[in-house]
C-alpha positions in Angstrom: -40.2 -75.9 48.1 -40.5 -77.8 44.9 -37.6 -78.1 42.4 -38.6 -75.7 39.3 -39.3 -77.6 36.7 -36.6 -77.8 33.4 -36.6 -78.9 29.9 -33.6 -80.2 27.5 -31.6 -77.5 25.7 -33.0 -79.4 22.3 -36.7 -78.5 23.5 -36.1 -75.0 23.8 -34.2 -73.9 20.9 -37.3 -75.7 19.2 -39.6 -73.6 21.2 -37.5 -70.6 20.4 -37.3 -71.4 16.6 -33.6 -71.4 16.8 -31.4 -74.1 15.3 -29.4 -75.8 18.6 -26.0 -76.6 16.8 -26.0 -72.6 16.5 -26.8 -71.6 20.3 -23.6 -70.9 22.5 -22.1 -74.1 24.4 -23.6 -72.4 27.5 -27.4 -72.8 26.5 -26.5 -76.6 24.9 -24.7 -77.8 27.6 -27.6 -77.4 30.6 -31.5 -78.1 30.8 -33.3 -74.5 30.7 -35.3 -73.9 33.2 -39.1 -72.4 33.0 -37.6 -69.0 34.9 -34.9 -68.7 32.1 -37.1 -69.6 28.9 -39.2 -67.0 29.8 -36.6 -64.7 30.4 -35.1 -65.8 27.1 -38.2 -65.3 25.4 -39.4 -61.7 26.8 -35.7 -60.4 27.3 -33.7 -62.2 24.7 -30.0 -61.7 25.0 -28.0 -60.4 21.5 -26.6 -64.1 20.5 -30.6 -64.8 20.6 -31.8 -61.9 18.5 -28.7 -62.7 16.1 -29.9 -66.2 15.5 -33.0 -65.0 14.9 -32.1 -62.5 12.6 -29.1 -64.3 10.7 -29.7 -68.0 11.0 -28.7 -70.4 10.6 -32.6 -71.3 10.4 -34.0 -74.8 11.5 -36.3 -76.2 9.2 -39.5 -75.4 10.2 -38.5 -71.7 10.3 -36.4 -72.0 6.5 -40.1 -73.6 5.6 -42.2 -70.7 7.0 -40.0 -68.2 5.5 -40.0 -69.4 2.0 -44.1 -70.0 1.9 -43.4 -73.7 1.7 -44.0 -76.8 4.1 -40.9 -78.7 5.2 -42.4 -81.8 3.1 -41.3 -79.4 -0.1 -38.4 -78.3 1.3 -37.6 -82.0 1.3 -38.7 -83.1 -2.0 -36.5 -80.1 -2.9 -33.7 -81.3 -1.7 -32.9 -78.6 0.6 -31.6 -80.1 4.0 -29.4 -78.5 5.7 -30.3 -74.8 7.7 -30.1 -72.1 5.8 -29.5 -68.2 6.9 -31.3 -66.0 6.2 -28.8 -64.3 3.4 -29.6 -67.8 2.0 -33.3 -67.4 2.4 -33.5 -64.0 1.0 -31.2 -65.0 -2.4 -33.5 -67.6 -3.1 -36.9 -66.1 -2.8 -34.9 -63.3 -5.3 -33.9 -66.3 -7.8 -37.0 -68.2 -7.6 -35.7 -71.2 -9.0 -38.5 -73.6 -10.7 -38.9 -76.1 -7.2 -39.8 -73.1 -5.3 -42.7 -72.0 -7.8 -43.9 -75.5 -7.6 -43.7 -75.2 -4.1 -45.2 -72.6 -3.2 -48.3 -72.9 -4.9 -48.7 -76.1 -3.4 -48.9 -74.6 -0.2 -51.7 -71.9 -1.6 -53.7 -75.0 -3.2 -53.3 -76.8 0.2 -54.1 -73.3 2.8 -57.0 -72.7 0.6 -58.6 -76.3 0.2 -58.2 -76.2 4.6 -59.8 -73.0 4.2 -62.6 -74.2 2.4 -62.9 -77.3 4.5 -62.8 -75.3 7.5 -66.1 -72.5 5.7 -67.5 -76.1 4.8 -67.4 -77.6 8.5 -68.9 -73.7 10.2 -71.4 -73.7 7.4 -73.2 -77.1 8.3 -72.7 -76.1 12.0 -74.6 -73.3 11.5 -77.0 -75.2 9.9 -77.0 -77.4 12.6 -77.8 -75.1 15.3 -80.9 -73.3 13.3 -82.4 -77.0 13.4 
């Protein structure tokens, strides 16, 4: 029988959108294997649902959650995780780099949009040929 196949603690917190530093010692300290992920996924456990719910956030989910991309969250200065207590006071406050921000990311989502209308539209053209 085959050995079941594994991945590193730091690949599945990222899969999980879960900051590692915050998991318990016991998902850190051993690979996860494909049996458990799922499990972790489909039946999370509460320290998983917490962390989801609470934070501390990694990036890309402090990113998502503010409508911003983790380039802005950069030039903003904002590095470390944030909960989501954190999140929530500053989508209340607004402050002036999260403005800029986030219509950045709206100019961006709608030029790919428009990119994307222009790419079907000559595909369509293409096929009528």
């Amino acid at each position: 029988m085959a050995q079941e196949q594994t991945m590193k603690p730091e690949t599945a917190a990222k899969k999980l959108g879960i900051l590692l530093a915050a998991a318990p010692e016991s998902f850190r300290a051993e690979p996860v294997t494909r049996t458990a992920f799922d499990e972790l996924r489909t039946q999370p456990p509460a320290w998983l649902e917490e962390l989801r719910r609470e934070g501390p956030h990694p990036r890309p989910v402090v990113a998502q959650k503010l409508g911003v991309s983790i380039s802005g969250l950069v030039r903003a200065g904002v590095e470390e995780p944030l909960t989501t207590a954190e999140i929530k006071a500053l989508l209340q406050e607004m402050p002036e780099w999260l403005v800029r921000e986030r219509a950045t990311q709206a100019e961006v989502h709608a030029e790919n949009a428009r990119v994307k209308q222009e790419r079907a539209d000559k595909a369509a053209a293409r096929a009528q040929d």
